[in-house]
mmCIF file of the N, C-alpha and C atoms, coordinates in Angstrom:
data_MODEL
# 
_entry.id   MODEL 
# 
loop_
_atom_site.group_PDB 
_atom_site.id 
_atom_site.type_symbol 
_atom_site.label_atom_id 
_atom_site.label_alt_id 
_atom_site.label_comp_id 
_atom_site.label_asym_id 
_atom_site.label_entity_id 
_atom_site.label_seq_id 
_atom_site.pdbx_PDB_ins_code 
_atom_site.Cartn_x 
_atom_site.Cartn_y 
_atom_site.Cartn_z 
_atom_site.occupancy 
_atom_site.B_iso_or_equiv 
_atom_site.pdbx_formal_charge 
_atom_site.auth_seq_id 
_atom_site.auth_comp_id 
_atom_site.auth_asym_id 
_atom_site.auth_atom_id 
_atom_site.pdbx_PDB_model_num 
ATOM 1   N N  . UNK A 1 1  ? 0.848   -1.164  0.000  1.00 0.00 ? 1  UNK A N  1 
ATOM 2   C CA . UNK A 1 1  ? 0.000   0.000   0.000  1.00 0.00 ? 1  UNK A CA 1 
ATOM 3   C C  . UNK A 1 1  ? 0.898   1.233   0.000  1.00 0.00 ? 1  UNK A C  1 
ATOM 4   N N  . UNK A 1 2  ? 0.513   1.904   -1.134 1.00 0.00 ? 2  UNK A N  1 
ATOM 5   C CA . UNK A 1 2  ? 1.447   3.393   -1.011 1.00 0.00 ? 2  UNK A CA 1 
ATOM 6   C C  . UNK A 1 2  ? 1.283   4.107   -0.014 1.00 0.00 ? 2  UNK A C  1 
ATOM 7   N N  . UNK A 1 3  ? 1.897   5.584   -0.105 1.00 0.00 ? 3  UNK A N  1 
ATOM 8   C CA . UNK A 1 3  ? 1.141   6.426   0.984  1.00 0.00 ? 3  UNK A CA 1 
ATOM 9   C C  . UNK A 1 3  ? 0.200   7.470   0.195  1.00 0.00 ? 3  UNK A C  1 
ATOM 10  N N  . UNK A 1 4  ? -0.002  7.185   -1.136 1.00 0.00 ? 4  UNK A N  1 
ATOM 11  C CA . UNK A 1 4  ? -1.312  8.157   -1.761 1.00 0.00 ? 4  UNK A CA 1 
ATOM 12  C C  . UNK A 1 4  ? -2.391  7.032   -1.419 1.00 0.00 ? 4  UNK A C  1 
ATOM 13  N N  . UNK A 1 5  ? -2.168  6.182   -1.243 1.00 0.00 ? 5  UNK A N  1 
ATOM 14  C CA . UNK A 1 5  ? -3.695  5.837   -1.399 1.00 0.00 ? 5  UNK A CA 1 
ATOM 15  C C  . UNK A 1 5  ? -4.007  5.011   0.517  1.00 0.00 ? 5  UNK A C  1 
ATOM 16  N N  . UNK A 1 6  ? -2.944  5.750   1.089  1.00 0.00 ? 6  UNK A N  1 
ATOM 17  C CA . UNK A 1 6  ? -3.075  5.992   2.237  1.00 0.00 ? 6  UNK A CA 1 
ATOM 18  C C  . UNK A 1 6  ? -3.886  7.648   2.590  1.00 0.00 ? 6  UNK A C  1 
ATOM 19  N N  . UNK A 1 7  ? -3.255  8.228   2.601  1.00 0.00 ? 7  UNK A N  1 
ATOM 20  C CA . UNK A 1 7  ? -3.655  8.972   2.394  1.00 0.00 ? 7  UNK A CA 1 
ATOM 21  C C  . UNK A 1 7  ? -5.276  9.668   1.921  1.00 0.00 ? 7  UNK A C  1 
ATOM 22  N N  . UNK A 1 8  ? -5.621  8.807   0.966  1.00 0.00 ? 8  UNK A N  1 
ATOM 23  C CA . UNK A 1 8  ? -7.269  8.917   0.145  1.00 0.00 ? 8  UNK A CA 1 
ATOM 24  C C  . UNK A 1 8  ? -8.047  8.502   1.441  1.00 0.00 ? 8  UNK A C  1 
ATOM 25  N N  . UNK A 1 9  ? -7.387  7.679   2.511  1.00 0.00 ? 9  UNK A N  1 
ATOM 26  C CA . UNK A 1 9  ? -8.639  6.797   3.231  1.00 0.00 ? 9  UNK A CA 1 
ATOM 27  C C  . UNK A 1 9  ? -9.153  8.057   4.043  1.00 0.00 ? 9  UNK A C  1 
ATOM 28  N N  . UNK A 1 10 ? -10.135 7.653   4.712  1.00 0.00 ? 10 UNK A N  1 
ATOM 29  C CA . UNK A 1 10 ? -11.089 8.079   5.756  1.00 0.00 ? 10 UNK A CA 1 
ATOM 30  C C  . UNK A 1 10 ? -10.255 7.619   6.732  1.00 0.00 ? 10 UNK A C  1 
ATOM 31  N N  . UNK A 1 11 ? -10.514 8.326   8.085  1.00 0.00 ? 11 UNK A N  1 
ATOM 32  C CA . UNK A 1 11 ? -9.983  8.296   9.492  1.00 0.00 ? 11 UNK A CA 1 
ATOM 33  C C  . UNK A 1 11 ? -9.907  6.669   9.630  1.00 0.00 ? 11 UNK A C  1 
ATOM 34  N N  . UNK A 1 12 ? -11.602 6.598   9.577  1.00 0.00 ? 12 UNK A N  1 
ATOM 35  C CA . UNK A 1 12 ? -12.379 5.530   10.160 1.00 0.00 ? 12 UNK A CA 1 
ATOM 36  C C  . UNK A 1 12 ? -11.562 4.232   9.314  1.00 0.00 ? 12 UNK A C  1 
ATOM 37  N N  . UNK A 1 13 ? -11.474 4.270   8.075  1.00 0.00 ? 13 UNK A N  1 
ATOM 38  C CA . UNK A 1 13 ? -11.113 3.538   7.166  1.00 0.00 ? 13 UNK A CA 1 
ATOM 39  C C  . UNK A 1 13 ? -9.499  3.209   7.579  1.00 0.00 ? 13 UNK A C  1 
ATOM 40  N N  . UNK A 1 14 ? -8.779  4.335   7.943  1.00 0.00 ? 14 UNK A N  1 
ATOM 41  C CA . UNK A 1 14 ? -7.656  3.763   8.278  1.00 0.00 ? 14 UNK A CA 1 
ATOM 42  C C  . UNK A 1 14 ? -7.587  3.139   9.706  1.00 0.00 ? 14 UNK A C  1 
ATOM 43  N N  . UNK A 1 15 ? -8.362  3.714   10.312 1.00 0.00 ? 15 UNK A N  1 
ATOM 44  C CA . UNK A 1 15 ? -8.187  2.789   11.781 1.00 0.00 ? 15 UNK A CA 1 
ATOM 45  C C  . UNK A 1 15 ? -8.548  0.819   11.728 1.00 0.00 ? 15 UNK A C  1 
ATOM 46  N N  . UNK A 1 16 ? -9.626  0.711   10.747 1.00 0.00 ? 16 UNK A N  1 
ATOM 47  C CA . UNK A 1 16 ? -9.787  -0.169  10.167 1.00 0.00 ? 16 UNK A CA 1 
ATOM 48  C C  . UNK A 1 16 ? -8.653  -1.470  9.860  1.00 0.00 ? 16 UNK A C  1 
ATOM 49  N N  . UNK A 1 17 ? -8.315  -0.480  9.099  1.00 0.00 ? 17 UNK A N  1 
ATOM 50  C CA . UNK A 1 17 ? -7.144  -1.043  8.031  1.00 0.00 ? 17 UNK A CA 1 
ATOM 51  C C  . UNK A 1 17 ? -5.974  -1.421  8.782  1.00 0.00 ? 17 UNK A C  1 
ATOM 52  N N  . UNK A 1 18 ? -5.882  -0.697  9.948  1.00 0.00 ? 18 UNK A N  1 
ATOM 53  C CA . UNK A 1 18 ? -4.583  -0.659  10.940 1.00 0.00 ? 18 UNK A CA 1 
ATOM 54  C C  . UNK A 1 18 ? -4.820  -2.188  11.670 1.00 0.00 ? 18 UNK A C  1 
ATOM 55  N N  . UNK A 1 19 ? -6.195  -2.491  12.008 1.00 0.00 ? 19 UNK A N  1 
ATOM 56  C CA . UNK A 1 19 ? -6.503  -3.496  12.361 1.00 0.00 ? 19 UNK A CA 1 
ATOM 57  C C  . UNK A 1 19 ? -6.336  -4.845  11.700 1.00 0.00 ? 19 UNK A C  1 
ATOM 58  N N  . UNK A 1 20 ? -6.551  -4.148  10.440 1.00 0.00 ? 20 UNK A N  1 
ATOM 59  C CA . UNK A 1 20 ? -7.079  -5.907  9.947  1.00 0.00 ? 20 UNK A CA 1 
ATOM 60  C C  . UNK A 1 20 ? -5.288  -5.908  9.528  1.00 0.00 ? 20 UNK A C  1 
ATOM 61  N N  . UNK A 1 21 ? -4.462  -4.714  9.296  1.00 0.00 ? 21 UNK A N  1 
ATOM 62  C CA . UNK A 1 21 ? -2.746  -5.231  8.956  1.00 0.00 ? 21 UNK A CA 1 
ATOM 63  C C  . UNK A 1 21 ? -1.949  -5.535  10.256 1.00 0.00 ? 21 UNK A C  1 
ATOM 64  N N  . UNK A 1 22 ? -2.640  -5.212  11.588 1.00 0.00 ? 22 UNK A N  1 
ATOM 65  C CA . UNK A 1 22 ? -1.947  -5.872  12.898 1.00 0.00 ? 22 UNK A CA 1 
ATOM 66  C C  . UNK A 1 22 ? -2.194  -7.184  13.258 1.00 0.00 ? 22 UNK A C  1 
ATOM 67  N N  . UNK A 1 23 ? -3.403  -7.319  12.861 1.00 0.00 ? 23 UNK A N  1 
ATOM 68  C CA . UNK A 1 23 ? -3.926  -8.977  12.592 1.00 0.00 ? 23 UNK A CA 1 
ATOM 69  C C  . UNK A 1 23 ? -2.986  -10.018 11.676 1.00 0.00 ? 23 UNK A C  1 
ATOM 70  N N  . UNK A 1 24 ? -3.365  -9.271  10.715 1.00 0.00 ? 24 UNK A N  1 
ATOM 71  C CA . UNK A 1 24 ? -2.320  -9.923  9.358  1.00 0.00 ? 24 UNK A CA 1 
ATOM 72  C C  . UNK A 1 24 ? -0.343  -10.525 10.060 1.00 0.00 ? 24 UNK A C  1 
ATOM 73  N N  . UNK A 1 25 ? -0.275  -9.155  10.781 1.00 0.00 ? 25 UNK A N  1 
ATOM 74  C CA . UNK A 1 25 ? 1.331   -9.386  10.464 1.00 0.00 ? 25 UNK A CA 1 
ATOM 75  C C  . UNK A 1 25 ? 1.326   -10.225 11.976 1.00 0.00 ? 25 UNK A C  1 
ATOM 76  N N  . UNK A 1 26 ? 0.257   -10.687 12.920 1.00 0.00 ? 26 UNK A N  1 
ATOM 77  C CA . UNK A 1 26 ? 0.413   -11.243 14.133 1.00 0.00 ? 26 UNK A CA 1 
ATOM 78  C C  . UNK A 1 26 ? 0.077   -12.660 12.966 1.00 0.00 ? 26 UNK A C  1 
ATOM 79  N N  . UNK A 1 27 ? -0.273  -13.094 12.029 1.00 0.00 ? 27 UNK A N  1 
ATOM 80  C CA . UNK A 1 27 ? -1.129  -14.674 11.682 1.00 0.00 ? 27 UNK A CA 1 
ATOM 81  C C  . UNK A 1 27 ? 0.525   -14.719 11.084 1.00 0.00 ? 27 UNK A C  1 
ATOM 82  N N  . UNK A 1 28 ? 1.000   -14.099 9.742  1.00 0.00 ? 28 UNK A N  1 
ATOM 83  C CA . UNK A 1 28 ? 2.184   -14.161 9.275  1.00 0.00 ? 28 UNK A CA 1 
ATOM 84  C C  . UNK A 1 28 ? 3.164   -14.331 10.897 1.00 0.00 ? 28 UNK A C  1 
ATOM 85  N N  . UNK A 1 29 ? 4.116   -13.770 11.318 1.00 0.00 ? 29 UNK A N  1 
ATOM 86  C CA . UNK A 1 29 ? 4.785   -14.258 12.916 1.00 0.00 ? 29 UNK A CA 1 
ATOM 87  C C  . UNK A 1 29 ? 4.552   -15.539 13.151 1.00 0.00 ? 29 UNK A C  1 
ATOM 88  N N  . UNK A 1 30 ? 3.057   -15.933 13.262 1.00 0.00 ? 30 UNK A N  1 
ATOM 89  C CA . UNK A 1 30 ? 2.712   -17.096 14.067 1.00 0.00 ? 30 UNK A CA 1 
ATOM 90  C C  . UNK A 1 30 ? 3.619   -18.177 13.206 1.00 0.00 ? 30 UNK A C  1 
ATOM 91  N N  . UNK A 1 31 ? 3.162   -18.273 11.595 1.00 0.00 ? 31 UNK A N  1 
ATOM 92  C CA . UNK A 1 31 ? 3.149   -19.003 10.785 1.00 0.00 ? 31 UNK A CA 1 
ATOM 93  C C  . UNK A 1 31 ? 4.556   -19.274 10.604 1.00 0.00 ? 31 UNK A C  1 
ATOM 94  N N  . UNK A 1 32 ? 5.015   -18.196 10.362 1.00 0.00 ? 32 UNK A N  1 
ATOM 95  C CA . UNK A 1 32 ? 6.729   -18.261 10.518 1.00 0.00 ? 32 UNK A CA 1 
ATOM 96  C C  . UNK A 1 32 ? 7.694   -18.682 11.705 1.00 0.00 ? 32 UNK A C  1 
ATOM 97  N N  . UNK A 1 33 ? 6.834   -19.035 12.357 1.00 0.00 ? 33 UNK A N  1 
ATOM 98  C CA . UNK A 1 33 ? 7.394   -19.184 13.987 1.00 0.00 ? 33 UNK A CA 1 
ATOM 99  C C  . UNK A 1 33 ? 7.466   -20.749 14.075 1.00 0.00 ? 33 UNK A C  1 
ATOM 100 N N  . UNK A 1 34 ? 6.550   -21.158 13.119 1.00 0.00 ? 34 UNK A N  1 
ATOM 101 C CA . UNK A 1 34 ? 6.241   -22.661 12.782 1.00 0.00 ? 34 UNK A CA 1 
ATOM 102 C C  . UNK A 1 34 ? 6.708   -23.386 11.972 1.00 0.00 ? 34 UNK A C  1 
ATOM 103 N N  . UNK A 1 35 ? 6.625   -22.800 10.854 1.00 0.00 ? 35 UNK A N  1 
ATOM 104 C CA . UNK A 1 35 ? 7.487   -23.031 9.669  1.00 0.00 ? 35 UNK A CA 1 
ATOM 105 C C  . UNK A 1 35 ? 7.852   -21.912 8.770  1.00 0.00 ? 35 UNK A C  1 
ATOM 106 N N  . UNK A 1 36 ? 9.185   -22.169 8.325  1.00 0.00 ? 36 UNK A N  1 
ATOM 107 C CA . UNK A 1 36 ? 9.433   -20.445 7.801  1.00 0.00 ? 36 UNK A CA 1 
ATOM 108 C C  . UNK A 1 36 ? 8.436   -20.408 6.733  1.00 0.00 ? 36 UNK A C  1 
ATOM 109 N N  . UNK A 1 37 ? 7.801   -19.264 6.109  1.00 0.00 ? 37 UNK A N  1 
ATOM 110 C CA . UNK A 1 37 ? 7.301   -18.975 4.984  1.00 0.00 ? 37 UNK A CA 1 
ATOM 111 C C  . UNK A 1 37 ? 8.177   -19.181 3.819  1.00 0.00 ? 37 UNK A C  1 
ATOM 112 N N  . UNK A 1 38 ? 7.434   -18.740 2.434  1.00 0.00 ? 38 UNK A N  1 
ATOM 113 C CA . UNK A 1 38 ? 8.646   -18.711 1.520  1.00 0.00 ? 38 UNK A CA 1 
ATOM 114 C C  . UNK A 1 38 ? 9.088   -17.682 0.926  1.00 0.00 ? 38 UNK A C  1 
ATOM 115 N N  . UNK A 1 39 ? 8.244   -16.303 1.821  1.00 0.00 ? 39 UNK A N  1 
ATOM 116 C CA . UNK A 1 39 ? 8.852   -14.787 1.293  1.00 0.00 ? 39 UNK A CA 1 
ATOM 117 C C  . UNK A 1 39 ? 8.920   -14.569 2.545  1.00 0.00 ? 39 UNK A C  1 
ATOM 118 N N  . UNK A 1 40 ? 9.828   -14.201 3.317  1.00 0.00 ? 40 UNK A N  1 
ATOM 119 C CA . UNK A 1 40 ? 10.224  -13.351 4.756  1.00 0.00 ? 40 UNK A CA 1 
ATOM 120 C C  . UNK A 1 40 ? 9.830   -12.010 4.497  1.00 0.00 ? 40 UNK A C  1 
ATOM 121 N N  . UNK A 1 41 ? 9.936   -12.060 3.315  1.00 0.00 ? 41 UNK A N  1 
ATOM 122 C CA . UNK A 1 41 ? 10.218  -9.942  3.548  1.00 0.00 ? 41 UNK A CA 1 
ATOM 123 C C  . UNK A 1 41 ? 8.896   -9.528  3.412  1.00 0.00 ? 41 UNK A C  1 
ATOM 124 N N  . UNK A 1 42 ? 7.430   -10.558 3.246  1.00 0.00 ? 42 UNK A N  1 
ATOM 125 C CA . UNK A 1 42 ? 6.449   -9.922  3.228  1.00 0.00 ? 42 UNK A CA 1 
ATOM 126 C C  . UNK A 1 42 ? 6.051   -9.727  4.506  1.00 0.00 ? 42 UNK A C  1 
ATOM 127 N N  . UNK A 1 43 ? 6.963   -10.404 5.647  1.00 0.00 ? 43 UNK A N  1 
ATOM 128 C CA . UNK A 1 43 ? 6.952   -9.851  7.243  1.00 0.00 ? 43 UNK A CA 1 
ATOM 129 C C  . UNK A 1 43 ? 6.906   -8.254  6.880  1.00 0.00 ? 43 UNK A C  1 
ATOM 130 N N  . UNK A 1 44 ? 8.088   -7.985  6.809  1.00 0.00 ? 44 UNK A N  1 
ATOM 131 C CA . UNK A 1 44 ? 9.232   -6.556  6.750  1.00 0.00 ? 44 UNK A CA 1 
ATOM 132 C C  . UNK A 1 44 ? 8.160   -5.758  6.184  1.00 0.00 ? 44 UNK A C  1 
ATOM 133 N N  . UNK A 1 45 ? 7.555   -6.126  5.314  1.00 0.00 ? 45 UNK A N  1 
ATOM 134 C CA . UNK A 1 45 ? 6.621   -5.330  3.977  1.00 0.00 ? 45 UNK A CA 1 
ATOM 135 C C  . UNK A 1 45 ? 5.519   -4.986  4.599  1.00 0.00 ? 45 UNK A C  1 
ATOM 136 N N  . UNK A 1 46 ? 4.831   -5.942  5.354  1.00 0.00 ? 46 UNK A N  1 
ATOM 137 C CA . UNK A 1 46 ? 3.869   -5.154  6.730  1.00 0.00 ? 46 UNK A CA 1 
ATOM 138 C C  . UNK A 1 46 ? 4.075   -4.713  7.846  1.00 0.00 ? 46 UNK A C  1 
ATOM 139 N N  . UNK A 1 47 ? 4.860   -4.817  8.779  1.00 0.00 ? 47 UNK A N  1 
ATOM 140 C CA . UNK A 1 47 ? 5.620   -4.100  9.240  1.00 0.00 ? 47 UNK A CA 1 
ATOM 141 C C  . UNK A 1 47 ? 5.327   -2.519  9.222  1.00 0.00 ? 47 UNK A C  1 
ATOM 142 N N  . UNK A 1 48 ? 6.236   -2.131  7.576  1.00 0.00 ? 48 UNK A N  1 
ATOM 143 C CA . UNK A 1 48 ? 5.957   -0.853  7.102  1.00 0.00 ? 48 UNK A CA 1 
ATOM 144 C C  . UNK A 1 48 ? 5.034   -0.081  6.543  1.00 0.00 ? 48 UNK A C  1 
ATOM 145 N N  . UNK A 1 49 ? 3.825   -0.960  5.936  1.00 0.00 ? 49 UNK A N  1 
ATOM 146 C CA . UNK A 1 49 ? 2.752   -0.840  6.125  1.00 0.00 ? 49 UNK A CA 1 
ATOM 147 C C  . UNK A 1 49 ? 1.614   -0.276  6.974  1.00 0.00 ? 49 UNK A C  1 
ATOM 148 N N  . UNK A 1 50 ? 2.062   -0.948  8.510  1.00 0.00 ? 50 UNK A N  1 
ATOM 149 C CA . UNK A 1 50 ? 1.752   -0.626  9.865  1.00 0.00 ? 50 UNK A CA 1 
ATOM 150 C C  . UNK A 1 50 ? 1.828   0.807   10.146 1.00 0.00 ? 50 UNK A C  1 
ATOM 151 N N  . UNK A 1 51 ? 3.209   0.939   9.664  1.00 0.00 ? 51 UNK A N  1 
ATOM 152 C CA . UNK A 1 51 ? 4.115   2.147   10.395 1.00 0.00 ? 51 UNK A CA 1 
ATOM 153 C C  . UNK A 1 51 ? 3.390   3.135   9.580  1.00 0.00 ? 51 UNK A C  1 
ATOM 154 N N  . UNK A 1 52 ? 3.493   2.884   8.035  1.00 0.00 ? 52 UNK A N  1 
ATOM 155 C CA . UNK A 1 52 ? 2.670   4.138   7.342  1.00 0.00 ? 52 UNK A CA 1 
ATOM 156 C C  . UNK A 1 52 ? 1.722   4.405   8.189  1.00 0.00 ? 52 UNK A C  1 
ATOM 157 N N  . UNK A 1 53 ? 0.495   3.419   8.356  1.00 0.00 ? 53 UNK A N  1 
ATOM 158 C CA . UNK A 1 53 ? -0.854  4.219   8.731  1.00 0.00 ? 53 UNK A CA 1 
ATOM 159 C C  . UNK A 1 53 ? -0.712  4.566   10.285 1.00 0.00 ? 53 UNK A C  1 
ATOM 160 N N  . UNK A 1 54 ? -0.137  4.223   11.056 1.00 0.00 ? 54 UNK A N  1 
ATOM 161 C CA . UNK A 1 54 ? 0.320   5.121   12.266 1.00 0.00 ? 54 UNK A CA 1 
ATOM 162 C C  . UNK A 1 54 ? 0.813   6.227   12.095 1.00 0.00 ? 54 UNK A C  1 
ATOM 163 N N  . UNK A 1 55 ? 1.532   6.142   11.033 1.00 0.00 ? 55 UNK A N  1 
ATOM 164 C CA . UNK A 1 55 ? 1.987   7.494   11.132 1.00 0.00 ? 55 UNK A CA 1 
ATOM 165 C C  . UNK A 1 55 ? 0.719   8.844   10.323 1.00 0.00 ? 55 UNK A C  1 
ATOM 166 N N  . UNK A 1 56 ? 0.158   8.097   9.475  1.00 0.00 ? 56 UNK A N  1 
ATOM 167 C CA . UNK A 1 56 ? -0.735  8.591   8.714  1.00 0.00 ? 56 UNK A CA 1 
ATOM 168 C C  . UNK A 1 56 ? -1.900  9.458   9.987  1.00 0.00 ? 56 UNK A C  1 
ATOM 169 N N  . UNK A 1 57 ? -2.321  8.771   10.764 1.00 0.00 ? 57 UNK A N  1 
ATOM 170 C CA . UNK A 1 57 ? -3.309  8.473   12.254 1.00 0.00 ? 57 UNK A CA 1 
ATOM 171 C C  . UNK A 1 57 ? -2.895  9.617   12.919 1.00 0.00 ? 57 UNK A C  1 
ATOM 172 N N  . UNK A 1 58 ? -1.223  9.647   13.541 1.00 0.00 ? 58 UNK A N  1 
ATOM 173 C CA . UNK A 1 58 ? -0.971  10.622  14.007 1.00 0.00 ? 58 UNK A CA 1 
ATOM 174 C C  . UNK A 1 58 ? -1.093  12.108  13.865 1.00 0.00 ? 58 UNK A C  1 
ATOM 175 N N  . UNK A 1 59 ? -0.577  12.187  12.312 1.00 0.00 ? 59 UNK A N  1 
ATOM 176 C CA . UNK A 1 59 ? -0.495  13.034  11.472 1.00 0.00 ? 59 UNK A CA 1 
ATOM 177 C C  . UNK A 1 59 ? -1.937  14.153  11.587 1.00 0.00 ? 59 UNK A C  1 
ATOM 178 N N  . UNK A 1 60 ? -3.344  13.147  11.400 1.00 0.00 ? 60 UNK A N  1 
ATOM 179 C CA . UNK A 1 60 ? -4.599  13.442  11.283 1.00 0.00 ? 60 UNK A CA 1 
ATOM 180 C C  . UNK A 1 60 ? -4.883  14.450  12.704 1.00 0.00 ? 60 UNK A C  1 
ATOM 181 N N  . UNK A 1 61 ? -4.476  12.805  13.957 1.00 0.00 ? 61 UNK A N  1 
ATOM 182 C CA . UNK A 1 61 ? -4.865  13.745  15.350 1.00 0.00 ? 61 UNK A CA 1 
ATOM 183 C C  . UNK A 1 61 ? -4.401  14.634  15.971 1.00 0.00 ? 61 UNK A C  1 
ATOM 184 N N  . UNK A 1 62 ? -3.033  15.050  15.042 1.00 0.00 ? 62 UNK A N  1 
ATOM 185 C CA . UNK A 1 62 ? -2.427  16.236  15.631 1.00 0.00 ? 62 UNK A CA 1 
ATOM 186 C C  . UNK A 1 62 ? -3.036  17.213  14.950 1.00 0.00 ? 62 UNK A C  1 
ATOM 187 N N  . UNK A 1 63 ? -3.510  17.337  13.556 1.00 0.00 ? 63 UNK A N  1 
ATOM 188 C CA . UNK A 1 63 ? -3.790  18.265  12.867 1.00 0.00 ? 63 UNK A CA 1 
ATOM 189 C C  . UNK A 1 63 ? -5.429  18.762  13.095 1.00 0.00 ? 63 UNK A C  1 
ATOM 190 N N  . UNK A 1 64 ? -6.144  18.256  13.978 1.00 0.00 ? 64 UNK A N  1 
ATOM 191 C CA . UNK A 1 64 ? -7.065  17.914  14.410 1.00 0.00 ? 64 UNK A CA 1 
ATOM 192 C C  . UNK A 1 64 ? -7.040  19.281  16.079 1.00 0.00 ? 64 UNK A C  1 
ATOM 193 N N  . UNK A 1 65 ? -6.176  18.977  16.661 1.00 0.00 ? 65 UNK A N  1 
ATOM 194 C CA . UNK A 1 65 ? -6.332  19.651  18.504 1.00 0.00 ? 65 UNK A CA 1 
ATOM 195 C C  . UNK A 1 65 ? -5.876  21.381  17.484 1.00 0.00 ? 65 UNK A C  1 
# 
């Protein structure tokens, strides 16, 4: 996910989204914890993902007070 089309979402939509990619990168961990996957870096790749829309989140509620 870029950060333009981060960006396009709704608040609501990214809080969302934050969810269902903290979910995601906790099932990926598990899976890898078990048996390695066969792309590691799509760990790494959500991860940063994460980080975008946190940072995206922040961005909003500061611009917000």
């Amino acid at each position: 996910m870029e950060n333009k089309d981060i960006i396009a979402l709704s608040t609501v939509e990214l809080q969302s989204k934050m969810k269902e990619e903290k979910a995601s990168f906790v099932k990926l961990k598990l899976n890898h914890a078990i048996s390695p996957i066969e792309n590691p870096i799509k760990i790494r790749d959500n991860r940063k993902v994460i980080a975008r829309l946190s940072t995206e989140l922040t961005k909003r509620n500061k611009a917000t007070k």
